[in-house]
C-alpha positions as CSV (number, residue, x, y, z in Angstrom):
1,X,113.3,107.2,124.7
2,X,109.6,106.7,124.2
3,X,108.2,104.8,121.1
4,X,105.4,105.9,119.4
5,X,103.2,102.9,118.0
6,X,102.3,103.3,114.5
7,X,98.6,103.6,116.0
8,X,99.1,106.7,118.0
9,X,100.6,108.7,115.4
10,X,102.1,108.5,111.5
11,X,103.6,110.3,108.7
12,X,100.3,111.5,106.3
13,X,100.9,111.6,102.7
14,X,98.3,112.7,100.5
15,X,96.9,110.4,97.4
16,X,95.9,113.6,95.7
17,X,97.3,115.9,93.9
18,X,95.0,119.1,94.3
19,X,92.8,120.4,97.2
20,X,89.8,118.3,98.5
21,X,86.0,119.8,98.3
22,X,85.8,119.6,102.0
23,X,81.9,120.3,102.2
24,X,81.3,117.7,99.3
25,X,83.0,114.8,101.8
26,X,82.1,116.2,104.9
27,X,85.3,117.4,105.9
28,X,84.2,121.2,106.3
29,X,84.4,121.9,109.4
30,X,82.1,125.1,110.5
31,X,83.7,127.9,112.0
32,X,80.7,128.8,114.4
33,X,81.7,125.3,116.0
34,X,85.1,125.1,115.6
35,X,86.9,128.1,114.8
36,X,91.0,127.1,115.8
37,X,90.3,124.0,113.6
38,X,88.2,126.1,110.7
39,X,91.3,128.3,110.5
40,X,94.1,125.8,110.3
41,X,92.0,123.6,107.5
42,X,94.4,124.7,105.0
43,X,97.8,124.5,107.0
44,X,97.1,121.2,108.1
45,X,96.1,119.5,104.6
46,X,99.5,121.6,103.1
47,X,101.5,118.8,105.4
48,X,100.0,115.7,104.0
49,X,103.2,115.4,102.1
50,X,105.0,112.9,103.3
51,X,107.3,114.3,106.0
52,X,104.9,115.5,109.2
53,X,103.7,113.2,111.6
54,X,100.2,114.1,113.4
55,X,102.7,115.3,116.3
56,X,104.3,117.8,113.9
57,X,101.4,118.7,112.6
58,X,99.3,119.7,115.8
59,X,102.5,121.6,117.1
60,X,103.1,123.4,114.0
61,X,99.2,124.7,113.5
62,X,98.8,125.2,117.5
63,X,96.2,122.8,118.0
64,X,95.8,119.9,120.3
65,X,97.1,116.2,119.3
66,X,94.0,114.5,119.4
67,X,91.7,117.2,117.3
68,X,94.4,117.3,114.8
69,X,94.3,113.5,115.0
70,X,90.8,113.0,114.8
71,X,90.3,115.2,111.9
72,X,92.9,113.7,109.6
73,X,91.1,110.1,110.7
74,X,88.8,111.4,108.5
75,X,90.8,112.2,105.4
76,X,91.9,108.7,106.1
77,X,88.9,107.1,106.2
78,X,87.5,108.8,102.7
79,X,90.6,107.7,101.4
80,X,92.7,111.1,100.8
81,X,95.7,110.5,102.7
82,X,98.0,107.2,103.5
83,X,99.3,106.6,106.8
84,X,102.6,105.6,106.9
85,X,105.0,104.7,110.0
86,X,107.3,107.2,111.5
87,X,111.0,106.3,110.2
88,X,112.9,105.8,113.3
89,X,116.3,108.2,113.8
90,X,118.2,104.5,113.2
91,X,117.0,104.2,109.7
92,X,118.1,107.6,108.5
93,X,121.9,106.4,109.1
């Protein structure tokens, strides 16, 4: 079985407890640019909880690991979200 490090992906959990202005942080992303990404905005902040990793994430809004990633990164880095490590199957016994 393949390990994940904690630096290729983690469980997101928000640090707020409402919605984020995305255009006031820069996190709007235009849908002229990017339209899958536009239109999963809202799916993809509604699993900062705790319980998806960016792998469950990008599978369960159809996108692609690394833009899911990559955009979260920046939740991250404005301070939204924590990352936290994926619990392994071993500590759920």
């Amino acid at each position: 079985m393949i390990r994940w490090s904690f630096s290729c992906s983690y469980v997101t959990r928000s640090k707020t407890p409402c919605p984020v202005f995305l255009s006031g942080y820069g996190l709007w992303v235009d849908w002229r640019e990017n339209w899958d990404l536009n239109r999963a905005i809202e799916k993809i902040m509604n699993k900062f909880e705790g319980k998806h990793s960016i792998f469950d994430i990008a599978e369960q809004v159809g996108l692609d690991y690394w833009t899911v990633r990559e955009y979260v990164e920046k939740f991250r880095a404005k301070g939204f979200v924590n990352a936290l490590p994926i619990p392994s199957e071993a500590d759920e016994i």
